[in-house]
Structures are given as C-alpha cells and as structure tokens.
C-alpha positions as CSV (number, residue, x, y, z in Angstrom):
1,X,-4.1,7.1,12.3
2,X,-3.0,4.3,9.7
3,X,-1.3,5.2,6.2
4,X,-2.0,2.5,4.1
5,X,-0.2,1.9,0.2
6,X,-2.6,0.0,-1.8
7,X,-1.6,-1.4,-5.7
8,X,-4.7,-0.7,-7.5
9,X,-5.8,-2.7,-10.4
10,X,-9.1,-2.4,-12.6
11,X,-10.8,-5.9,-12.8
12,X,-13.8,-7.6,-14.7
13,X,-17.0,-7.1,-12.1
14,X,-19.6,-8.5,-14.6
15,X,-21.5,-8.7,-17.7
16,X,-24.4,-6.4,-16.5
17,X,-25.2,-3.3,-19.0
18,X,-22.6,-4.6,-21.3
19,X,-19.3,-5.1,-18.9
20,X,-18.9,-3.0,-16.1
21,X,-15.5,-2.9,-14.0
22,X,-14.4,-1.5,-10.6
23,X,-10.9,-0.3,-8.9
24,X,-9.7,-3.3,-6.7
25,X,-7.6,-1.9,-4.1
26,X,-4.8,-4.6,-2.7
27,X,-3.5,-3.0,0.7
28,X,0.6,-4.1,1.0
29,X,1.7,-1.7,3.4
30,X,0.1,-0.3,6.8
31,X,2.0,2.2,9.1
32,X,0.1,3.2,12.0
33,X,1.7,7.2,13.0
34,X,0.8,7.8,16.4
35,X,1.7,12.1,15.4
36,X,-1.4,13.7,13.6
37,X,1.7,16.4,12.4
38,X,4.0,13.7,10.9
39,X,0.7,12.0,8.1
40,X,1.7,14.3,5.7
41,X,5.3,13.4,5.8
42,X,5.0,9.8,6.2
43,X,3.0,9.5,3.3
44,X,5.5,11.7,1.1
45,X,7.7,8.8,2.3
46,X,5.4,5.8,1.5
47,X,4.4,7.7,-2.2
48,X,8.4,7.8,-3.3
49,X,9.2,4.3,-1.9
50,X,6.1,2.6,-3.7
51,X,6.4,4.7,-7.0
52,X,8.1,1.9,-8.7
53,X,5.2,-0.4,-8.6
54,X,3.3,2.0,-10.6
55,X,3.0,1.0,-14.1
56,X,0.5,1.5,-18.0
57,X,-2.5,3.2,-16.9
58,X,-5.3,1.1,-15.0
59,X,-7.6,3.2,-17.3
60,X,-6.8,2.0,-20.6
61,X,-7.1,-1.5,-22.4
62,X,-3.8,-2.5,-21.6
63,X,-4.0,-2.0,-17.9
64,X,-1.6,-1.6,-15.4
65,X,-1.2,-0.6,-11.6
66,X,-1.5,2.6,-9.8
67,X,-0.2,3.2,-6.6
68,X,-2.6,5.1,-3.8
69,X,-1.4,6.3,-0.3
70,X,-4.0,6.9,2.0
71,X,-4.4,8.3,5.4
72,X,-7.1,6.4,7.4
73,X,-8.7,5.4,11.1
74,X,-8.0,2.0,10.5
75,X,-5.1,-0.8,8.9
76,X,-6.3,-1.3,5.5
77,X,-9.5,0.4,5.7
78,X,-9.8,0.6,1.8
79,X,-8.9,-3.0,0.9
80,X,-10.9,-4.9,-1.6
81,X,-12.4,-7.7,0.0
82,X,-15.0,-8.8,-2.2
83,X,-16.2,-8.6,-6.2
84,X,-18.8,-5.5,-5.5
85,X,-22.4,-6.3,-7.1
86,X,-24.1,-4.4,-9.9
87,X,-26.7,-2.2,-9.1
C-alpha cells in the first residue's frame, strides 16, 4: 500500500460549454507502508507535515492549492498526467 500527498490545483481544461475546469493532482510525495495497521497513522503524519502547502481555496476565482493524502495500490496512482477531454 502506497500513501501518496498530492498539491491539487484547479486548471483551464477548455472552452467547451463556456469554460470548464478540472482538479490537477501533482503527486510530491510517495511512502509505500508495508503494515495495512500503520495507513491510518502514516497519513496523519503526511496530512500535518504537508499542511503548510495548503493555501486560498482551489474553488474560488482566486485559486490556490489543497493538499490530498491518499492511500492507494500503487506510487502516485492519482497523478495528473494529461489535460482530460471534454465529453
């Protein structure tokens, strides 16, 4: 089991049905935990240690970046790796 801390930013995905916009999720850290038992903690860990990165809400006009800690099967499962298309 990986946790992975991604910085998450809302970017421009297109003009389509008058501007439309989607989450980009930037993995910069992985920690594989071997112990099922210890996730929980570890990402505790992870969530105060990358708190200071969050910043404005990614919601609003202004943006900003919001920190996600997730638990998953593989090292930066979640990462944005390409603009998604409109459909």
């Amino acid at each position: 089991m990986y946790v992975n801390v991604y910085l998450v930013t809302r970017e421009f995905g297109g003009h389509e049905e008058g501007g439309w916009y989607y989450d980009n999720y930037e993995c910069v850290h992985s920690e594989f935990v071997e112990d099922e038992e210890k996730v929980e903690d570890v990402i505790e860990i992870l969530t105060e240690t990358y708190s200071e990165y969050k910043e404005g809400d990614i919601s609003s006009i202004n943006g900003g970046t919001d920190v996600q800690v997730l638990s998953e099967g593989t090292k930066a499962e979640s990462e944005t790796e390409e603009v998604p298309t409109y459909e």
